[in-house]
N, C-alpha and C positions, 0 to 999 in steps of 0.2 A: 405614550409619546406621540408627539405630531410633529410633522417636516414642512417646509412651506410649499411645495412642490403640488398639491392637488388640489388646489381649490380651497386651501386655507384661509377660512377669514381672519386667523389672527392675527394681531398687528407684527409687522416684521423683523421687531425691537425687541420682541418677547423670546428671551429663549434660559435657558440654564445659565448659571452663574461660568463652565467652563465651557460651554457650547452656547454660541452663540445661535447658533441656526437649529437648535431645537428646543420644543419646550413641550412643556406636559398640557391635556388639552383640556385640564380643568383648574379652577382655582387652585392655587398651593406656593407656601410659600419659597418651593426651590422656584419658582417662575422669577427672572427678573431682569431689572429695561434695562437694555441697552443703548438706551434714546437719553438717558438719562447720565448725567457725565460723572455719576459714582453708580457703580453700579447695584444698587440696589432692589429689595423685589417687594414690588404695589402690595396694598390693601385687597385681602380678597373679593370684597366687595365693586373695588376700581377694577379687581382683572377679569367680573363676572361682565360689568355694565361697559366695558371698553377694549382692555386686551384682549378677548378671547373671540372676540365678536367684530362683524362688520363698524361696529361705532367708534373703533378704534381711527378710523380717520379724524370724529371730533374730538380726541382725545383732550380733557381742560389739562393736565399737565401738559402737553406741548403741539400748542397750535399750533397750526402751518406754516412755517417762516418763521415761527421762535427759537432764539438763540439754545443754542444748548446748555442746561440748566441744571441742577440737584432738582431731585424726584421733589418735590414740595414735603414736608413732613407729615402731613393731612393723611397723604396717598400711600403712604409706605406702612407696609406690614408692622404690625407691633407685636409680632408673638415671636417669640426665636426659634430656630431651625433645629428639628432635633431627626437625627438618622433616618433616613429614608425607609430604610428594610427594620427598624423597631432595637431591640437590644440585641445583644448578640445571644441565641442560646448558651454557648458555652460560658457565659461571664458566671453563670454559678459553680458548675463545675472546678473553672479554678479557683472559687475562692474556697470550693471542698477540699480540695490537692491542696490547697495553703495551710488549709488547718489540720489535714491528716500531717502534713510535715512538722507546723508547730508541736506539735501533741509527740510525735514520734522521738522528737530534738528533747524533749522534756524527760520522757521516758529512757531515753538513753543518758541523758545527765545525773539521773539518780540514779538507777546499776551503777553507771562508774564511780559515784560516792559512794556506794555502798547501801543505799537508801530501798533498794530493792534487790533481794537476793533472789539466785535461781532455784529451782523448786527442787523440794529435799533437802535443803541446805539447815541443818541443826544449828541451832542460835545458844551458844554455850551461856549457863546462869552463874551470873557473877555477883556476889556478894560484899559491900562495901560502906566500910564503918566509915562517917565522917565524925572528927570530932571538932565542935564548934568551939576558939577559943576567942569568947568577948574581947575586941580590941578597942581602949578608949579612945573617943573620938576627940578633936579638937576644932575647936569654934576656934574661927576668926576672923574675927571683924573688919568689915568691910567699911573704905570710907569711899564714898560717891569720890567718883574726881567732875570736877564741874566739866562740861562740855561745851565747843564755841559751836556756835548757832550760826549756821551760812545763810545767807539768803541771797537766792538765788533770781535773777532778775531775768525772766524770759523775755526772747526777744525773736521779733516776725520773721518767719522762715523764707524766703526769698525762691519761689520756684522758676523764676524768671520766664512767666507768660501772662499777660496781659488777662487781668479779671473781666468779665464780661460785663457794660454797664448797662444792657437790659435782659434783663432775668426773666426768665415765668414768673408768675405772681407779683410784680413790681410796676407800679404803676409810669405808662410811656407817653408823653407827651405832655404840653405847657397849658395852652387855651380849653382844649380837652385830653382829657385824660383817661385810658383805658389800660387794662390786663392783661394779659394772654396769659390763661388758664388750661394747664392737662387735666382729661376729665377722671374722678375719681370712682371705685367702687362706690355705689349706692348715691350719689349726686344729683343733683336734678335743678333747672333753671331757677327755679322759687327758690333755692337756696342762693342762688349767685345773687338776685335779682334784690334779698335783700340783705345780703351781705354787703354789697357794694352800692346800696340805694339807688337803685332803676328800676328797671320793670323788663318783663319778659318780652316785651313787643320790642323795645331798644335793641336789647340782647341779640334776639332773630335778624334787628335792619342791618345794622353793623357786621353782621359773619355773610364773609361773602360763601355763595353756594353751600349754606348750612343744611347738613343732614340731621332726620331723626327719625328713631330714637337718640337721646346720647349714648356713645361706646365710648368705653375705658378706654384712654391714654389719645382721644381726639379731644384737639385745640379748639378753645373757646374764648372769642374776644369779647371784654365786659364792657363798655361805660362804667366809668366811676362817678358818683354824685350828679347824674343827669340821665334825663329820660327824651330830653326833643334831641334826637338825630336825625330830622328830614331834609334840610341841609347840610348831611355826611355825607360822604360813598362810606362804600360797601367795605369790610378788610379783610385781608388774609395773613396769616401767622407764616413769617419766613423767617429760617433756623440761619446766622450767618457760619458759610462750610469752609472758609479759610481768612486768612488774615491779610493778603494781598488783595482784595474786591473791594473795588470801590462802589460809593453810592451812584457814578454815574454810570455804570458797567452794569447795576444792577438795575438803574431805573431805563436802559435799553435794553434789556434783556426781557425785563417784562414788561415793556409796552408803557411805561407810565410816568407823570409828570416828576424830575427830580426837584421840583420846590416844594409839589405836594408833599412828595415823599422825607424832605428836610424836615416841613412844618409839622406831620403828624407823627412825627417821630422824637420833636425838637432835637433834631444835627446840627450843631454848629456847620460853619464854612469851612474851618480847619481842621476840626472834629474826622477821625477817621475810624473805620470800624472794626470790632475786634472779633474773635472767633470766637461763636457762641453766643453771639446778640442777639435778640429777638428784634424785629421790625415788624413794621405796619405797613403791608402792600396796598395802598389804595387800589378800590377798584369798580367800578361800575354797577350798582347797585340794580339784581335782577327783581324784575317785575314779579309781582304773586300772583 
């Protein structure tokens, strides 16, 4: 554990999911922001190179003066939280106490049938004629009755929430168009690259502050059917986290043009967004 009281460089947003003012003082995924307006806990990665460290002041999830925001989905841990202190020892013991009960419950149901007698108990031999008298059988016939035939016409279940109309994998935007891709087990750029006809150079312009190697379950925006992006910005993959947020809420929040953000997204004017969209954060395309 670490407290912020000595000399801690870690950032002062970082603590436990019910303590806020403490956190553990190495990567892990009970560490999580409280700078962030769900409370969520970073990528180990994010909590090595920024939370835990003086660089937490440049932190690229929330610059100085930015609105408060959802963790970006980039940042956020992808592995789930399992027990801190491991299984419990005892989980085996009771499931022995369970089965010494089953077993004993069985044992006792057949003494009381009769199925197990107690020891010594002479089992009297009983002798017994049966005599079998042939009885004739009788056929008869059977006549099918015809049966009516339903047909059953199903019809859309109606869960009354708004489907999401930009998905992963679904290509976003009019002039150009692009994907936002989770990465999978065994994946790699040259399969994106020609899947979706570009090239790997495109791939890299397009993802703003792209990391590598690729890791499982991180976002990757493609170009579809083009490879000159030198007059694009840069993009980042944002998850929409409720159904009240508008696109102009969103394009102050982070700092960025809302026409750009109309255009590369194609949003209508009256178009509003739904929970579980994917968007296309324009952004300033960093130098190599």
């Amino acid at each position: 554990m670490s407290d912020r009281g000595r000399g801690n460089p870690a950032c002062p947003y970082l603590g436990l999911e019910d303590d806020a003012d403490t956190s553990l003082a190495f990567p892990s995924v009970w560490n999580t922001c409280h700078r962030s307006r769900r409370v969520v806990s970073p990528s180990l990665q994010h909590q090595a190179e920024y939370c835990l460290s003086e660089n937490h002041r440049n932190c690229v999830a929330f610059p100085a003066g930015q609105a408060t925001l959802p963790l970006p989905h980039r940042l956020r841990a992808s592995r789930r939280r399992t027990s801190l202190y491991g299984r419990s020892p005892f989980r085996g013991l009771v499931f022995v106490f369970i089965g010494i009960l089953v077993l004993a419950g069985i044992g006792w149901g057949l003494w009381a049938q009769g199925y197990i007698l107690p020891t010594g108990t002479e089992i009297p031999s009983l002798t017994m004629t049966v005599l079998m008298t042939p009885v004739p059988t009788q056929t008869t016939a059977l006549t099918p009755t015809p049966t009516s035939a339903m047909i059953v016409t199903p019809k859309p279940i109606s869960t009354g929430e708004a489907v999401p109309k930009r998905q992963l994998d679904q290509p976003i935007g009019s002039d150009y168009q692009f994907v936002i891709h989770r990465v999978l087990d065994g994946e790699n750029l040259n399969q994106y690259a020609a899947k979706y006809n570009t090239s790997i150079e495109a791939i890299l312009m397009v993802n703003y502050d792209f990391k590598t190697p690729l890791w499982v379950d991180a976002l990757v925006i493609i170009p579809v059917g083009f490879t000159n992006v030198s007059s694009l910005p840069a993009f980042e993959a944002y998850e929409v986290p409720r159904a009240d947020m508008s696109l102009k809420v969103l394009a102050l929040g982070f700092g960025v043009s809302l026409k750009d953000l109309r255009y590369y997204n194609a949003i209508g004017m009256d178009e509003s967004l739904q929970v579980g969209d994917w968007l296309l954060i324009p952004r300033p395309r960093v130098a190599p």
